[in-house]
DRENDO-1510 file (C-alpha; in Angstrom, 1 decimal, always signed):
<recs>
REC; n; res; u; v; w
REC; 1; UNK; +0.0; +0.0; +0.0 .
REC; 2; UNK; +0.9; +3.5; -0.7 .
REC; 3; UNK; +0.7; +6.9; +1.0 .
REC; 4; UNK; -0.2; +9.9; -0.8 .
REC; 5; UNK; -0.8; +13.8; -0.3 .
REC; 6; UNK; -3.6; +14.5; -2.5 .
REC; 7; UNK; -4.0; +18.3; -3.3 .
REC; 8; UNK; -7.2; +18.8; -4.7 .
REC; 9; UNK; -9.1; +21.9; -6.9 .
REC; 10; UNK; -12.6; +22.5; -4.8 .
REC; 11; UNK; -14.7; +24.8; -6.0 .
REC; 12; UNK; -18.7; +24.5; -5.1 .
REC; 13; UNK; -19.6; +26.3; -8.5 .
REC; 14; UNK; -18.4; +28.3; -11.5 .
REC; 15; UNK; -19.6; +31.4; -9.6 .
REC; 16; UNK; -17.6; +30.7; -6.4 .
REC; 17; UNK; -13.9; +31.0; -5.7 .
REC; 18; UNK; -11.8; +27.8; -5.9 .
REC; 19; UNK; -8.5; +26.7; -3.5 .
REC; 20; UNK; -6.9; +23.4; -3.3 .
REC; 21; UNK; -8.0; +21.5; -0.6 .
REC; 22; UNK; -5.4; +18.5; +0.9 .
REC; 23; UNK; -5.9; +15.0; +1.7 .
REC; 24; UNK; -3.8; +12.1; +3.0 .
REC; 25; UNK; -4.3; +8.8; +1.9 .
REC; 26; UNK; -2.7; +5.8; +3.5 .
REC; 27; UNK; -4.3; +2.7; +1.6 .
REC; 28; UNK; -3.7; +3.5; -2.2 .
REC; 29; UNK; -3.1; -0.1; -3.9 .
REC; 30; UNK; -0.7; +0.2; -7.0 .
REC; 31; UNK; -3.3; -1.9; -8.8 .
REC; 32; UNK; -6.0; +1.0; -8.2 .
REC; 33; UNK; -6.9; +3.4; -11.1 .
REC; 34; UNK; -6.8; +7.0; -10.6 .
REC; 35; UNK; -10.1; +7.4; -10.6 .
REC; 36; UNK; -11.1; +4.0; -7.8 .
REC; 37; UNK; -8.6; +6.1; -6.1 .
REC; 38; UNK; -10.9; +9.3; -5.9 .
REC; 39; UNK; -13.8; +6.8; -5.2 .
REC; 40; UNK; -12.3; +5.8; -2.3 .
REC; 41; UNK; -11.5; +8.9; -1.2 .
REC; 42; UNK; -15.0; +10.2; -1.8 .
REC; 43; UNK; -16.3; +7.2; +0.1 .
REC; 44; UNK; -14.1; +8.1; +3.2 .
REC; 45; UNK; -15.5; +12.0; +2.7 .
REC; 46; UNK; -19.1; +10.8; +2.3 .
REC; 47; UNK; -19.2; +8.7; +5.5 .
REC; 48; UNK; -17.4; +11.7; +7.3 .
REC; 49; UNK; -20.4; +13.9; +5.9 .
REC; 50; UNK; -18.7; +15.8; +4.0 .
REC; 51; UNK; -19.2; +16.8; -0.2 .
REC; 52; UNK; -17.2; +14.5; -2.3 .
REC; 53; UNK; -15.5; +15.6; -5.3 .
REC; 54; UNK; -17.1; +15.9; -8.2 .
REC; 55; UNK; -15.2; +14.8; -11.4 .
REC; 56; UNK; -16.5; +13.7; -15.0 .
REC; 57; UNK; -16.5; +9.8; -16.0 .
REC; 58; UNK; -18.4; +7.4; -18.2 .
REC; 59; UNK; -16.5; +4.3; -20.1 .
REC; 60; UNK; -13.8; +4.0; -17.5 .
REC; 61; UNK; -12.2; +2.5; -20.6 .
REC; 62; UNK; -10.3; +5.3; -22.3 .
REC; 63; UNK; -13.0; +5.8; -25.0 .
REC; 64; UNK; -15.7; +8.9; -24.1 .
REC; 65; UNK; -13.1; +11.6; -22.9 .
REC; 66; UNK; -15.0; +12.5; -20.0 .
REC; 67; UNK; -12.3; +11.6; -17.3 .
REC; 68; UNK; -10.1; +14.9; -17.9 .
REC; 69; UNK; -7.9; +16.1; -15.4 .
REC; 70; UNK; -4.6; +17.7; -14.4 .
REC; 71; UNK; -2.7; +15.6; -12.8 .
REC; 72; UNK; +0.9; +17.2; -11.7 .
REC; 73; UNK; +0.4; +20.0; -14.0 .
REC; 74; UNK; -0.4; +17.4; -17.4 .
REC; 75; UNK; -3.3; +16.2; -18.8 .
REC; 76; UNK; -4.2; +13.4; -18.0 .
REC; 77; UNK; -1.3; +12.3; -15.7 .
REC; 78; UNK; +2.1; +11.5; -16.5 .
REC; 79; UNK; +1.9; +8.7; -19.1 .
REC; 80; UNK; +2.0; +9.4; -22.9 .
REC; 81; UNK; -1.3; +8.3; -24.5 .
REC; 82; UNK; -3.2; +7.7; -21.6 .
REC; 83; UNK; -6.4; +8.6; -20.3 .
REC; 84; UNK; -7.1; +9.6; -17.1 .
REC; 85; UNK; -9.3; +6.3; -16.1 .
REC; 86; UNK; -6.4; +4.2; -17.7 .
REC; 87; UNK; -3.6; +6.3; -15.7 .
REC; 88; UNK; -3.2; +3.6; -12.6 .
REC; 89; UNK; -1.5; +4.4; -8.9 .
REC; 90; UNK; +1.6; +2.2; -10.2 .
REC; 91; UNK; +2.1; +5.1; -11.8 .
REC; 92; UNK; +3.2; +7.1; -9.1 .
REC; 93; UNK; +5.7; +6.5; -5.9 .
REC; 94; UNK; +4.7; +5.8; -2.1 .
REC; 95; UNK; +5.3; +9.0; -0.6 .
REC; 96; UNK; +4.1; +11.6; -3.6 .
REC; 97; UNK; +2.3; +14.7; -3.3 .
REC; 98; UNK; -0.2; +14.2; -6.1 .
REC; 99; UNK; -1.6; +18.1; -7.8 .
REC; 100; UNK; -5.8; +17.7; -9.2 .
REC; 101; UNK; -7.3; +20.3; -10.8 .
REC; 102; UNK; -9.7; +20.4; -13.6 .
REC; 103; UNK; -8.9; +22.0; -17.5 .
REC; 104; UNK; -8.2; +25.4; -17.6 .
REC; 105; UNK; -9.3; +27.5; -20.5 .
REC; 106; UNK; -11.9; +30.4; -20.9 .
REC; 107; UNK; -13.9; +28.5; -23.4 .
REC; 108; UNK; -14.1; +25.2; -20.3 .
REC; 109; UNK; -15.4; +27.2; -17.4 .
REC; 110; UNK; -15.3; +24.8; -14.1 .
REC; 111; UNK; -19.1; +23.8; -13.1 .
REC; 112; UNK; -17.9; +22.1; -10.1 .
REC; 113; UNK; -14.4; +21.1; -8.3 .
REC; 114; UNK; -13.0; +19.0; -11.2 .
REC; 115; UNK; -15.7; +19.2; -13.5 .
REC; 116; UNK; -15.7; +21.9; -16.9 .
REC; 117; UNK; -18.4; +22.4; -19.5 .
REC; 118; UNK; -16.8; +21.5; -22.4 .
REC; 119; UNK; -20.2; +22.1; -24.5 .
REC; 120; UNK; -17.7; +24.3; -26.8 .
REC; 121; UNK; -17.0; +21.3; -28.5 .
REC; 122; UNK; -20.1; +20.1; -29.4 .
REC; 123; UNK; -21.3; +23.7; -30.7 .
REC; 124; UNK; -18.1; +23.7; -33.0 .
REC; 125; UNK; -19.3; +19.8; -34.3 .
REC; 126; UNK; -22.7; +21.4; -34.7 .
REC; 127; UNK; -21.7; +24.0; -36.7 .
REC; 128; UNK; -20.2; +21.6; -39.4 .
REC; 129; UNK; -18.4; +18.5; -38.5 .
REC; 130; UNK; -21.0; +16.3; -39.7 .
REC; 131; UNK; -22.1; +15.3; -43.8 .
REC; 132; UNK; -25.5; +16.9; -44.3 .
REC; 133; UNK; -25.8; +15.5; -48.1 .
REC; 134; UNK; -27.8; +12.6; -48.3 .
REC; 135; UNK; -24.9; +9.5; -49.1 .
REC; 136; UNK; -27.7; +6.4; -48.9 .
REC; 137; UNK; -27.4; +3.5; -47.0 .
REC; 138; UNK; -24.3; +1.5; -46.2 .
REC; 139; UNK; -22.8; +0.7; -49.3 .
REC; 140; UNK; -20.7; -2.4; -50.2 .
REC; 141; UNK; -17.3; -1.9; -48.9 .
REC; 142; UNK; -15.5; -1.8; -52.6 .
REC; 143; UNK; -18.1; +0.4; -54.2 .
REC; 144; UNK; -15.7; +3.9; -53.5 .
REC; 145; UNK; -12.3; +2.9; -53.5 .
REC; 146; UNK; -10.5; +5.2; -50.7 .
REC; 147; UNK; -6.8; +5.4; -51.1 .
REC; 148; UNK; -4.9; +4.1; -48.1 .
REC; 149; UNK; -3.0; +7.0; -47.0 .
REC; 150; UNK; -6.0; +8.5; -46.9 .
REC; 151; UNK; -8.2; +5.9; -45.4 .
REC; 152; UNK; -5.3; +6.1; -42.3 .
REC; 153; UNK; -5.2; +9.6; -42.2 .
REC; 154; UNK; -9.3; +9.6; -41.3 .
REC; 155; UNK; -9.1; +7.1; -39.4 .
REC; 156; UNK; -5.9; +8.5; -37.1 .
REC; 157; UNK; -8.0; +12.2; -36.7 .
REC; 158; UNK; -11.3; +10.0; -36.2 .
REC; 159; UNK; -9.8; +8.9; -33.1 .
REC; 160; UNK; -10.5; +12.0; -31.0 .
REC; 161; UNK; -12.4; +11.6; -28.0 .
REC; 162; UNK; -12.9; +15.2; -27.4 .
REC; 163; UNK; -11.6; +14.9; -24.1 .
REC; 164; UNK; -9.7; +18.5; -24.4 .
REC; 165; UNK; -6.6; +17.7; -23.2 .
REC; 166; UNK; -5.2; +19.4; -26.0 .
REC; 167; UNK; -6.7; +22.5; -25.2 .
REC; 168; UNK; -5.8; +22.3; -21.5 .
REC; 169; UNK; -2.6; +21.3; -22.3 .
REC; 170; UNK; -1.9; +24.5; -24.5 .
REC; 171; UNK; -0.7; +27.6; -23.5 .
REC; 172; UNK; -3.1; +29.6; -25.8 .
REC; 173; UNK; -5.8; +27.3; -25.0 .
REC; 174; UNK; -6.3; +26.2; -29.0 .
REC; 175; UNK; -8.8; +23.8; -29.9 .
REC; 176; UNK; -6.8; +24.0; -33.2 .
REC; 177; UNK; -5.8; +19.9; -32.6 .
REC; 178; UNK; -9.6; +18.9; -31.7 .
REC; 179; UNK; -11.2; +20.8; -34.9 .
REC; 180; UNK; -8.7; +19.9; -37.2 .
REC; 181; UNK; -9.1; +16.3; -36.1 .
REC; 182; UNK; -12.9; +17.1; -36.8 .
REC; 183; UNK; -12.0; +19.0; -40.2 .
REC; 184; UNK; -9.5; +15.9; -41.8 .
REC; 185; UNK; -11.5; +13.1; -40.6 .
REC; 186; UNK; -14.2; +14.0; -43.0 .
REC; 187; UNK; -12.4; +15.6; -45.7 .
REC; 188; UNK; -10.2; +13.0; -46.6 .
REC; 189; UNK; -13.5; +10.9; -47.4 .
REC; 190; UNK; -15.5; +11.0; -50.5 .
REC; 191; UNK; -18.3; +11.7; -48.4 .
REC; 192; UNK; -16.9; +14.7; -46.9 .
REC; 193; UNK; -16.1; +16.3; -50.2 .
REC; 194; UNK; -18.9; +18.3; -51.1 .
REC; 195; UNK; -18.7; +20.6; -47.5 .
REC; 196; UNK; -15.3; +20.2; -47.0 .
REC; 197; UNK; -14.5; +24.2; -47.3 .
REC; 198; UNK; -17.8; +25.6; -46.1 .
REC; 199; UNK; -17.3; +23.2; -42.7 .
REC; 200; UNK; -14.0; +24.4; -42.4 .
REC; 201; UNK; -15.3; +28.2; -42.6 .
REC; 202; UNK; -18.1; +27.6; -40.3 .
REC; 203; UNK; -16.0; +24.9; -37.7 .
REC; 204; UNK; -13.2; +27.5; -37.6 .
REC; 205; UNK; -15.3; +31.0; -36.7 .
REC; 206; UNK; -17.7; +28.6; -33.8 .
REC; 207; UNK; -13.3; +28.1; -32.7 .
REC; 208; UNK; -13.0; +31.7; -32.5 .
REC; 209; UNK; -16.6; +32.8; -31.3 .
REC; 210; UNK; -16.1; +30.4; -28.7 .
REC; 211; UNK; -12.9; +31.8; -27.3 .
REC; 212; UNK; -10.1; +29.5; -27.6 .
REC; 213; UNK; -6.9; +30.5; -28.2 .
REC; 214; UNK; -5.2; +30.8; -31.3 .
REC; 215; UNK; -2.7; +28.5; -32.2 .
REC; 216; UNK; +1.7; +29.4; -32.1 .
REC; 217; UNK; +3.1; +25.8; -32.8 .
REC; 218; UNK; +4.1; +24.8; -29.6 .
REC; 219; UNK; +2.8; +21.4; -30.0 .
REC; 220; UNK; +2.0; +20.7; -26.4 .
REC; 221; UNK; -1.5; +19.5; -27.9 .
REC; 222; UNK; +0.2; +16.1; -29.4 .
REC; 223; UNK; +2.1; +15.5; -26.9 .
REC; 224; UNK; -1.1; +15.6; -24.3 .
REC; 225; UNK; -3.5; +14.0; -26.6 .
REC; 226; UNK; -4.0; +10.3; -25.7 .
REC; 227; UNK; -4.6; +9.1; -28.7 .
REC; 228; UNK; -1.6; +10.6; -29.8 .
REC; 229; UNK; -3.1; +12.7; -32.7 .
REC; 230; UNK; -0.5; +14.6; -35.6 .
REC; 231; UNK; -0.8; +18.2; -36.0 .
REC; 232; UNK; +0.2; +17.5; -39.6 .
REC; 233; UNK; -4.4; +17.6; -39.6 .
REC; 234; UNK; -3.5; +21.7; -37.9 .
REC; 235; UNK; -1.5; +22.1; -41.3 .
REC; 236; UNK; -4.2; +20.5; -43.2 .
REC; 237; UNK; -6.7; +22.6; -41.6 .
REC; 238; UNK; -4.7; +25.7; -42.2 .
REC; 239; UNK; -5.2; +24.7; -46.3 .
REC; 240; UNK; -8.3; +24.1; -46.9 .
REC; 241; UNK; -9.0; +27.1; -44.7 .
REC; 242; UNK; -7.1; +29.1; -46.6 .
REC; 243; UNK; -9.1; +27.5; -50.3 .
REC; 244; UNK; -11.7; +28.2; -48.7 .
REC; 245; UNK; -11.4; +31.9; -47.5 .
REC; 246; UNK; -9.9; +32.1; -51.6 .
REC; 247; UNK; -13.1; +30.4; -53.0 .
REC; 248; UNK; -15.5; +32.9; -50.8 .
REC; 249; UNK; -13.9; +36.1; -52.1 .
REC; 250; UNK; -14.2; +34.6; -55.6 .
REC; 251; UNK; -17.6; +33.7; -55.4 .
REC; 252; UNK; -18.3; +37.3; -53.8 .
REC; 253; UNK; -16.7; +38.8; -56.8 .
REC; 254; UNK; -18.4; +36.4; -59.3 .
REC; 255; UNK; -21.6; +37.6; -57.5 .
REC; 256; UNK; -21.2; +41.6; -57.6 .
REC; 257; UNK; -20.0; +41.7; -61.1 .
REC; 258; UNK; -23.8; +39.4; -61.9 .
</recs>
């Protein structure tokens, strides 16, 4: 068994003032996750009577994002291309003093302790990342041949879990690495072709309305993401943005010279 000095982010609401509040723990099995960890800490607080933290979880299996935290000042925790319900206590040493806090960005404001709204995400998706076009049923595998770079390119940005670790883990606070993931899983599909520039006009200014950062290359956003995500789809999304802004002005001046 482990001990651990847990420093935690409590905060009752997103209208409140937050301060780290400390805990010991003296039972922590290396064979715990990081979150059974909390849940036994929040069963210890709960029969003392006081409020548990609150933090986001759903699959417990690295798939729906929801599990995003700081952990030491990274996303996530310390290991590369792991969520934080994968993230285990053998991760850490007996004896560590153990930093939680939640995302922090202007466009993730905290709703409780270690919990954020992240609902900026699904307004950028709803402003384009999605094929509006009717495309049929399921069709026979052959029937559109996709080339296999770019069947692997899709498939690497259509691993984003939306988690936002690549915003918190930005110093800008982008969301350049989650919308471009958005942005080149569809347009490297047939399917995707005939929105590819207006989604990448409209998923790029619900970015910006939203208020995340811009975007300066520091590429802490690959190195957080746990599915381990290229910014070559940032370069990709800079393109067809900039095709697209081209193809606006042209049609603006096709349309005033009418």
């Amino acid at each position: 068994m482990m001990r651990l000095k847990l420093h935690v982010w409590r905060q009752k609401s997103g209208g409140t003032q937050g301060s780290f509040a400390d805990y010991d723990m003296t039972d922590v099995s290396a064979d715990m996750s990081f979150l059974e960890m909390l849940d036994v800490l929040n069963e210890k607080l709960t029969a003392d009577g006081s409020d548990p933290i609150a933090f986001d979880h759903d699959c417990r299996e690295g798939i729906c994002g929801a599990c995003g935290m700081v952990v030491n000042g990274e996303p996530h925790g310390p290991r590369k291309a792991t969520t934080t319900c994968q993230l285990h206590m053998r991760s850490f040493k007996d004896g560590d003093e153990l930093w939680i806090e939640p995302w922090r960005a202007e466009a993730f404001p905290v709703i409780k302790d270690l919990v954020v709204d992240r609902s900026a995400f699904d307004r950028v998706i709803q402003a384009g990342g999605y094929i509006s076009v009717r495309s049929g049923s399921a069709p026979e595998a052959n029937s559109t041949l996709v080339p296999k770079l770019d069947a692997d390119a899709a498939f690497d940005a259509a691993q984003c879990i939306g988690c936002g670790a690549c915003v918190a883990a930005c110093p800008n606070a982008s969301a350049m690495l989650f919308v471009s993931a958005k942005v080149s899983h569809l347009g490297h599909l047939p399917q995707g072709q005939p929105e590819r520039y207006a989604r990448v006009r409209k998923m790029v200014a619900q970015m910006d309305a939203e208020g995340f950062g811009g975007c300066t290359n520091h590429k802490e956003c690959e190195a957080a993401c746990p599915k381990e995500i290229s910014i070559s789809h940032i370069a990709r999304l800079n393109r067809d943005l900039l095709k697209a802004q081209l193809t606006a002005a042209e049609e603006k001046k096709v349309s005033e010279s009418a």
